[in-house]
Backbone as a ProteinNet text record, in pm:
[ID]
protein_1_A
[PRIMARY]
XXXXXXXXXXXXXXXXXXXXXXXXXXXXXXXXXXXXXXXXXXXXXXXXXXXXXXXXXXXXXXXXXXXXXXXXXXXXXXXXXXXXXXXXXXXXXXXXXXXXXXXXXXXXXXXXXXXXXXXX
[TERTIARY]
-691.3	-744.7	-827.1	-952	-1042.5	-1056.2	-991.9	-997.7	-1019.3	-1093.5	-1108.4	-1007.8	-1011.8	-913.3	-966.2	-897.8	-967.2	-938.7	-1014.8	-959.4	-832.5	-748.5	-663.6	-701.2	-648.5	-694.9	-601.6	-614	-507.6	-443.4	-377.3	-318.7	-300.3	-212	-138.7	-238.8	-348.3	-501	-460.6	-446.1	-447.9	-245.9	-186	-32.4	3.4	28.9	62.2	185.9	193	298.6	399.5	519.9	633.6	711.9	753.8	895.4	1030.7	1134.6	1228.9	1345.4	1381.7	1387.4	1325.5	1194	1081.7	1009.3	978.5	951.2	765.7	690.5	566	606.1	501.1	569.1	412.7	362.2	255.9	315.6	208.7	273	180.7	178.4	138.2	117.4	64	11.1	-91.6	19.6	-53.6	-36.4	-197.9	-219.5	-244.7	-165.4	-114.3	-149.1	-270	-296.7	-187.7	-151.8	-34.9	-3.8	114	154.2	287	372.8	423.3	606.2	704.5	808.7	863.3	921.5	992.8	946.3	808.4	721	698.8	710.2	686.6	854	935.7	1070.2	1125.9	1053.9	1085.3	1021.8	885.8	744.2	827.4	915.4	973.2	1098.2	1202.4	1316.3	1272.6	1156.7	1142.3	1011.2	950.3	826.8	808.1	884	859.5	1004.3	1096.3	1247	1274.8	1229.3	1279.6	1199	1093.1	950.2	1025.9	1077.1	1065.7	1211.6	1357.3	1451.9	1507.3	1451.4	1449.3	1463.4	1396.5	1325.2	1165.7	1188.6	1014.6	1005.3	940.7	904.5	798.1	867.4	718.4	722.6	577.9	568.5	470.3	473.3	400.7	277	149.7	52.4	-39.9	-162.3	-281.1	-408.6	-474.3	-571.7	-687.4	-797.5	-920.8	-1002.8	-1088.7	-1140.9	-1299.5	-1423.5	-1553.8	-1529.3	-1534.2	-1540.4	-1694.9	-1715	-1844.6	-1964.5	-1913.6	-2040.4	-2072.6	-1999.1	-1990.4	-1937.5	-1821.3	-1771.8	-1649.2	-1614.4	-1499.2	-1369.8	-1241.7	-1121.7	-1037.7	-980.9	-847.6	-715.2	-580.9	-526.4	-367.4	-265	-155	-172.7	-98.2	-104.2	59.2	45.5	163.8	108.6	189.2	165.4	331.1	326.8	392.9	413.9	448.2	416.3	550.4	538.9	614.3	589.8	724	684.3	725.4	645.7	688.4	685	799.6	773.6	755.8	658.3	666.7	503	435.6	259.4	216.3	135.4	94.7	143.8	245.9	353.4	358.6	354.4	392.3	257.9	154.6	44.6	32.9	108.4	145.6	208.4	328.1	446.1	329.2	288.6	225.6	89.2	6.2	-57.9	-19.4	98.8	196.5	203.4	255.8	258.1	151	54.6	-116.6	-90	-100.4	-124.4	-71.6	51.5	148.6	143.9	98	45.3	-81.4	-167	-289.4	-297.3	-207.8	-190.1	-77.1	3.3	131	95.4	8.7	-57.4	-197.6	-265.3	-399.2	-449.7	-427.9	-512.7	-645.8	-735.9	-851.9	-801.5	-748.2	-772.3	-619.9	-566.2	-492.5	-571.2	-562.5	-616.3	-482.3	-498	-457.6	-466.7	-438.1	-456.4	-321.8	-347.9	-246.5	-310.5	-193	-250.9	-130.3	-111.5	-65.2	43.1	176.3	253.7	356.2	449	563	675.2	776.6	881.4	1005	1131	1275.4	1402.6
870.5	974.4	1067.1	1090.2	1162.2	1300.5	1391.8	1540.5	1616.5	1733.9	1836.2	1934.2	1933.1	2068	2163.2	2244.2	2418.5	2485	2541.9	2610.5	2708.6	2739.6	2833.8	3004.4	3085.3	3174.1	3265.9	3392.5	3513.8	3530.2	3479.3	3511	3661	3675.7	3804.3	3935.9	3896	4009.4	4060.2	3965.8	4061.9	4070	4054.2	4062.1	4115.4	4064.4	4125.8	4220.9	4343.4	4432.9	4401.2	4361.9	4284.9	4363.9	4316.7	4402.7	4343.8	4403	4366.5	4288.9	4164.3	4137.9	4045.2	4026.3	3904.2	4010.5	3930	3986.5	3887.3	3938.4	3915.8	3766.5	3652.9	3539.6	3481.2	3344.5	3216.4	3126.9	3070.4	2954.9	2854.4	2734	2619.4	2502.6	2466	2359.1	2252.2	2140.7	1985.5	1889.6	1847	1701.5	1590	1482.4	1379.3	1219	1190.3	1040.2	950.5	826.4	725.3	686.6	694.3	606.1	494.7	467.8	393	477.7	508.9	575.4	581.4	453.9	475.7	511	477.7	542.8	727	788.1	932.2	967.9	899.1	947.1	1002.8	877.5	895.7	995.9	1031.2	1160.3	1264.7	1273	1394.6	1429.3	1317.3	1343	1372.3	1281	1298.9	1401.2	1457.7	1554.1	1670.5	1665.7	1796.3	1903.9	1814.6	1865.2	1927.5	1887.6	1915.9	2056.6	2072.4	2198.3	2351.5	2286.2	2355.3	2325.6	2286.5	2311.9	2400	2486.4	2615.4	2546.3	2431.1	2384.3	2355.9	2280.3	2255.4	2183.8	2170.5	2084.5	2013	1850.3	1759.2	1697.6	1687.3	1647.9	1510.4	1439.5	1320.3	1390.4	1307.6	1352.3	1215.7	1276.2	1162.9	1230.2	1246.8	1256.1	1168.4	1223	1124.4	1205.2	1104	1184.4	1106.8	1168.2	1096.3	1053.2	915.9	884.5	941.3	855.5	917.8	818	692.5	646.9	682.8	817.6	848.5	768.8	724	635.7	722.5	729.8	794.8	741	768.7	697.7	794.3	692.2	737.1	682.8	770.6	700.5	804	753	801	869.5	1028.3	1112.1	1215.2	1278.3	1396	1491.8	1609	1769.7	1802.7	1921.6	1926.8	2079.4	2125.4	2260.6	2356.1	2445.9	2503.9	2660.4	2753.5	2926.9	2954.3	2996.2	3104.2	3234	3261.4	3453.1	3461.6	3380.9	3419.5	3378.3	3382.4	3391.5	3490.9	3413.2	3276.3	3208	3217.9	3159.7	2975.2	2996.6	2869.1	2742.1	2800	2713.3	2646.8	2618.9	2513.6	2399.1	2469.3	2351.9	2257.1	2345.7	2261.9	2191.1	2232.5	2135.5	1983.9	2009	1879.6	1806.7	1830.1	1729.3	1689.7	1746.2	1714.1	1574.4	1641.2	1536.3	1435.7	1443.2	1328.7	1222.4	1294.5	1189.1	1088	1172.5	1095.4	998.6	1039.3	915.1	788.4	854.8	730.9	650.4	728.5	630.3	575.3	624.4	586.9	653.3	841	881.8	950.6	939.4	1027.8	1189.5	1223.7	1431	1446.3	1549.8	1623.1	1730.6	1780	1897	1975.4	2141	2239.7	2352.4	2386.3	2524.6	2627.9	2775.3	2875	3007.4	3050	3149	3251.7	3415.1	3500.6	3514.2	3479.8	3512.7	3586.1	3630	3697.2	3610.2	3605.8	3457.4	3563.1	3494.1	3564.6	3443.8
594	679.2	591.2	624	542.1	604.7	589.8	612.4	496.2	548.7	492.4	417.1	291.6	278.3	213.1	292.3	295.7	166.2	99.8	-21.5	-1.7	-117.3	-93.3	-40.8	57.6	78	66.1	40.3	49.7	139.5	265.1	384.2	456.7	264.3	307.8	288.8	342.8	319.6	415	564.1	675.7	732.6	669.9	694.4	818.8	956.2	1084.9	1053.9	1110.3	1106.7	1250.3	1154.1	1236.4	1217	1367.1	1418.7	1383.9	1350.9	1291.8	1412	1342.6	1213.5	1150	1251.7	1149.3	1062.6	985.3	881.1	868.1	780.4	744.7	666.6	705.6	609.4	647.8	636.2	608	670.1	792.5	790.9	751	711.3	597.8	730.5	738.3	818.4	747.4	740.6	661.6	769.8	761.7	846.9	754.6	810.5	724.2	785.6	724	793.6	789.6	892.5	856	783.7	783.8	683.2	794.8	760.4	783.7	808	888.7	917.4	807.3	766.5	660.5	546.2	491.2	390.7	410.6	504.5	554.8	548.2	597.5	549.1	379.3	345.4	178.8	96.6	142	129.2	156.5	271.3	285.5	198.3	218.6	96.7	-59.9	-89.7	-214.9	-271.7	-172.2	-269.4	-177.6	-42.7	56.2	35.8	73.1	74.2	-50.7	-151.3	-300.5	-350.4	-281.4	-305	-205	-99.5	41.1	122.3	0.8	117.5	261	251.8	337.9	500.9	466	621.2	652.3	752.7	756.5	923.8	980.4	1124.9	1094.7	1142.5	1096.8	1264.2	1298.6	1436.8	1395.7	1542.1	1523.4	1614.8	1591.7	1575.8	1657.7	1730.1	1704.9	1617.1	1572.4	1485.3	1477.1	1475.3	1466.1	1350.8	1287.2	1158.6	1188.8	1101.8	1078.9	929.8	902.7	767.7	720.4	615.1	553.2	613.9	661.8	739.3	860.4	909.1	1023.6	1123.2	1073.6	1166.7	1208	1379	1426.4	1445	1373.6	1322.5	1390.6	1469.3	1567	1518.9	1487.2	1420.8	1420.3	1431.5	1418.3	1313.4	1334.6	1190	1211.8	1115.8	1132.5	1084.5	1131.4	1117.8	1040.3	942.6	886.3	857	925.2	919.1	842.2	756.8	681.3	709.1	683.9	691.3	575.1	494.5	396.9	398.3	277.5	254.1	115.5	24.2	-96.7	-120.2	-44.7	-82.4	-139.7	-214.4	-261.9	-390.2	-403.2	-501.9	-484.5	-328.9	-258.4	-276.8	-292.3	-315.9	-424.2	-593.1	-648.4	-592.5	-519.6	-446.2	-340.6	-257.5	-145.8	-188.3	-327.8	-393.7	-460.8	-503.6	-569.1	-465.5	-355	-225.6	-167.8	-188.3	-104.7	-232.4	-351.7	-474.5	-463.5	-441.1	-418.6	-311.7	-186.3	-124.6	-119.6	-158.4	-158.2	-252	-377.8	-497.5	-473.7	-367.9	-346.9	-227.9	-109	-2.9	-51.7	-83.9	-142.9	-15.3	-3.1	80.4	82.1	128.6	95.8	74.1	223.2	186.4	303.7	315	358.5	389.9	556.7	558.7	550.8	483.6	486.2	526.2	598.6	642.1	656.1	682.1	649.2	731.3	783.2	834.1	856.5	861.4	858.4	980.3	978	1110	1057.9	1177.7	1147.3	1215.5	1130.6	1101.9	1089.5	1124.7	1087.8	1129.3
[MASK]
++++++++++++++++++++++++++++++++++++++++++++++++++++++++++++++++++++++++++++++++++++++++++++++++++++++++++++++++++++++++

């Protein structure tokens, strides 16, 4: 799956003022071309779970991408979405796993994105 990923950004620029007891946190959103169940099981025990025990929600997905010949690719994907409260601390961890996948599936890109919520 050939997606875009977004450079890292400051989140906590615009930090929503939350009411208690959520508190100001990121949430992390990775789209993840197929792989195969039991291959995405093992991605998670071994390079997500170990970064990010806290918790995480991975949903199944459809996804379509433009390769580079402009060709349009429809294709089972997952979403993987994570909250943090320690940005941008967290953007090594969630780089190792972009890394990790694209070198253990042979994937083109992971998109990333992040954006400012209030979590508790």
């Amino acid at each position: 799956m050939a997606m875009l990923l977004l450079g890292a950004c400051a989140p906590q620029q615009h930090a929503p003022v939350c009411a208690a007891p959520l508190k100001s946190a990121v949430e992390v959103d990775l789209f993840y071309g197929a792989v195969s169940e039991a291959d995405w099981a093992t991605y998670l025990a071994e390079e997500v779970t170990p970064r990010f025990p806290d918790g995480l929600t991975a949903v199944d997905a459809a996804g379509q991408w433009r390769n580079p010949a402009g060709v349009v690719t429809r294709e089972r994907s997952k979403l993987l979405v994570l909250i943090v409260f320690d940005a941008p601390a967290h953007l090594p961890r969630v780089q190792a796993m972009i890394d990790a996948y694209l070198n253990r599936f042979h994937q083109q890109s992971v998109l990333h994105t992040e954006h400012a919520v209030c979590a508790g």
